[in-house]
N, C-alpha and C positions, 0 to 999 in steps of 0.2 A: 377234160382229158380222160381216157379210159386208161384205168390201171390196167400195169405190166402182171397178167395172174401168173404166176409160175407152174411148169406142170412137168411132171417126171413120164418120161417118152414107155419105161417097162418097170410097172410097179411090182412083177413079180406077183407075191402071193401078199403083198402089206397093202391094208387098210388106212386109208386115208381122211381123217376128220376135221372138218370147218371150224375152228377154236372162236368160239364165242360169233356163231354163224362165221360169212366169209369176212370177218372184220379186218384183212386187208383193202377189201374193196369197202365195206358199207360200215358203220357206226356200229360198235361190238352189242349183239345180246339187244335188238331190237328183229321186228318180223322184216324186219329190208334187208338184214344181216341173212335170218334165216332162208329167205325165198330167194338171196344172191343165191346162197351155199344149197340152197335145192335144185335150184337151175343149175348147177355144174356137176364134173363129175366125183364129187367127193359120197363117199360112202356111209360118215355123218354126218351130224353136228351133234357140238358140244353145246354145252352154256352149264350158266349156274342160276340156282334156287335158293330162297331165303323165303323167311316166315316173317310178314307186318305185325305189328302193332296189336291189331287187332284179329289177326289168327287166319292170313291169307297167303298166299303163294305167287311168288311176284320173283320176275327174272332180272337181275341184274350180277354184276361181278361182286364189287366191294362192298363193304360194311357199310359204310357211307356213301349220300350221293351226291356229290360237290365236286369228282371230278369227271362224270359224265352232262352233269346239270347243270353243276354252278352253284347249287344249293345243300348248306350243309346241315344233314339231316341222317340220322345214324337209321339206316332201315328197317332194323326191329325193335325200332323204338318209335315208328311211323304209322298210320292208318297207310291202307291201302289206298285213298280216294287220295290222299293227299301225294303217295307217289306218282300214282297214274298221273296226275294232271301237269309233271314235273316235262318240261321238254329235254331232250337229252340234245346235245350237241353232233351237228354235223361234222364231218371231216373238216369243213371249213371254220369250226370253231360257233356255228351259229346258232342257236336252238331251233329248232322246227318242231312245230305242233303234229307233223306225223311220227315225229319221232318220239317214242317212249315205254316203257318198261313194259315189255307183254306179260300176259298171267301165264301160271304153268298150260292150261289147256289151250293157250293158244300156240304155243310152242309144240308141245307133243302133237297140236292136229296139222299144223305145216309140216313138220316130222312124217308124220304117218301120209298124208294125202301125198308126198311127194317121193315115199316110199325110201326117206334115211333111217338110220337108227340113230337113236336122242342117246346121246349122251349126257347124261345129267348128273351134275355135280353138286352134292348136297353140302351148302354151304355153312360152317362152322358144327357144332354140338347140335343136333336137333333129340327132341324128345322120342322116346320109341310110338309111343300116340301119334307123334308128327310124322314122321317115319310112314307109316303103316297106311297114314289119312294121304299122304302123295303116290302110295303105292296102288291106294285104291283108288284115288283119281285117276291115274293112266291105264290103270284096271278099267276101270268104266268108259274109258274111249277106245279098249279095244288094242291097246299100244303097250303092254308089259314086253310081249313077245320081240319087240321091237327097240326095247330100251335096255342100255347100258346103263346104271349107277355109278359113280366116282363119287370119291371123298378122302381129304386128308385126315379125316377123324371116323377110323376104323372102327366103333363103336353104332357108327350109323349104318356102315356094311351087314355089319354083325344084326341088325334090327330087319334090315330088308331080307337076309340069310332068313331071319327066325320066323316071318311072315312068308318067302318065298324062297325055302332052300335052292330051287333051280335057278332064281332069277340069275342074270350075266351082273358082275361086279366089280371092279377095280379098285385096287389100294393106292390113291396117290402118294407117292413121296418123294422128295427132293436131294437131299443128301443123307450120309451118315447111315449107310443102307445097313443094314446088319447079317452075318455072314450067314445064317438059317435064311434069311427072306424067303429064298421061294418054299424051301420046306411050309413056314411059318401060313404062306400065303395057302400052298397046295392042301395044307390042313383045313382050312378055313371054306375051301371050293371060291379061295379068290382070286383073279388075277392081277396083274399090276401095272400100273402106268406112272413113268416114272420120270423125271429130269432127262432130256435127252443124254446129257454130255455122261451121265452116270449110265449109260445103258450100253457097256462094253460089250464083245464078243461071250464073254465068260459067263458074266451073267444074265444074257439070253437064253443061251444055252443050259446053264441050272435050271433057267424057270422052265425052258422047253420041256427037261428032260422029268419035271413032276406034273407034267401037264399044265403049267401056269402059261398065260399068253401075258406076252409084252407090248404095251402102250407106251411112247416117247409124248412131253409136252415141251418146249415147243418149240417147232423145229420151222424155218422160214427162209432157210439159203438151200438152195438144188445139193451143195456138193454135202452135206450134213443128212441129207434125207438118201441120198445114194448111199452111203455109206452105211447108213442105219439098215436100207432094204438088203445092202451085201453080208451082214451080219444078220438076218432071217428077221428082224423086228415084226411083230404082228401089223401095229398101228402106226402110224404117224399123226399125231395133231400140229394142225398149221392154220396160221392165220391167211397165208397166200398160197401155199402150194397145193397144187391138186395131183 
């Protein structure tokens, strides 16, 4: 059966992003995810980045990979060969052998040949070295100018700022916002992405009004993403709507 996609009739002027590829339709943060969410009209994708074992750049969401696998196995405490060979679970619950963990460059080149911008979410603490070495990876295919950075650990912002003050960047956060934010973020040349349900009229407009753009995660019912685009939202991330 072909999923029901969701898609909003007048997006106005907000950006719409594929949250971990179009993983409504396709198995989250595999290339089947990505080349759904390239084939439609969403304006990114998202995913996230982690560093193996042995000092590699492998996509997947969580810490562990036991609940896309089955297999439990903390990813930066893994080689690389030994995730790759891991099958990731269909929708159907099954593992298949085409399914599993793309490298960063295979992500950033469906990205780029399909003409999204990557959003890329740098998973937990990474080192400023580490930082710098994914920066110059996307650098080398041609694709910075094309990439968004996220992270909930502002520190790694701060590392790609210090490497690449122009680069585009976002401060994920979820709750507990604190009443400076956008000041805090406009100082930093960050912008923010943030809890949908926390992402009021009020504080759009703060961040509008210092030049910060607003990012929502994650937003998956039509009358939630309406509401966000009536209130000026820059972005939308969604797993199903376009």
């Amino acid at each position: 059966m072909i999923a029901d996609t969701k898609k909003i009739q007048d997006h106005k002027k907000t950006l719409m992003i594929a949250h971990r590829g179009a993983s409504g339709i396709e198995p989250e943060n595999t290339v089947s995810a990505f080349i759904a969410a390239a084939n439609r009209s969403y304006y990114g994708i998202e995913t996230d980045v982690h560093k193996t074992k042995d000092g590699k750049y492998i996509i997947t969401h969580d810490d562990n990979a036991k609940r896309v696998t089955g297999v439990d196995t903390v990813i930066e405490e893994t080689d690389f060969d030994t995730l790759r060979a891991l099958n990731i679970f269909d929708k159907e619950g099954r593992g298949r052998c085409d399914l599993y963990m793309p490298t960063l460059e295979e992500y950033i080149t469906i990205c780029k040949r399909y003409g999204k911008v990557a959003v890329l979410e740098l998973k937990n603490e990474f080192e400023e070295a580490d930082i710098f070495e994914i920066c110059e990876i996307i650098d080398s295919l041609g694709y910075l100018d094309g990439t968004i950075f996220i992270s909930f650990a502002i520190n790694n912002l701060y590392y790609v700022k210090k490497k690449y003050p122009n680069q585009a960047a976002q401060f994920l956060i979820h709750k507990n916002l604190p009443e400076d934010l956008a000041e805090q973020l406009a100082s930093h040349a960050l912008d923010l992405d943030v809890y949908y349900k926390e992402a009021t009229k009020e504080l759009i407009d703060k961040c509008h009004a210092v030049g910060v753009k607003v990012n929502v995660w994650t937003v998956d019912e039509l009358c939630d993403a309406e509401a966000l685009i009536e209130r000026g939202i820059d972005f939308i991330t969604s797993n199903i709507i376009e």
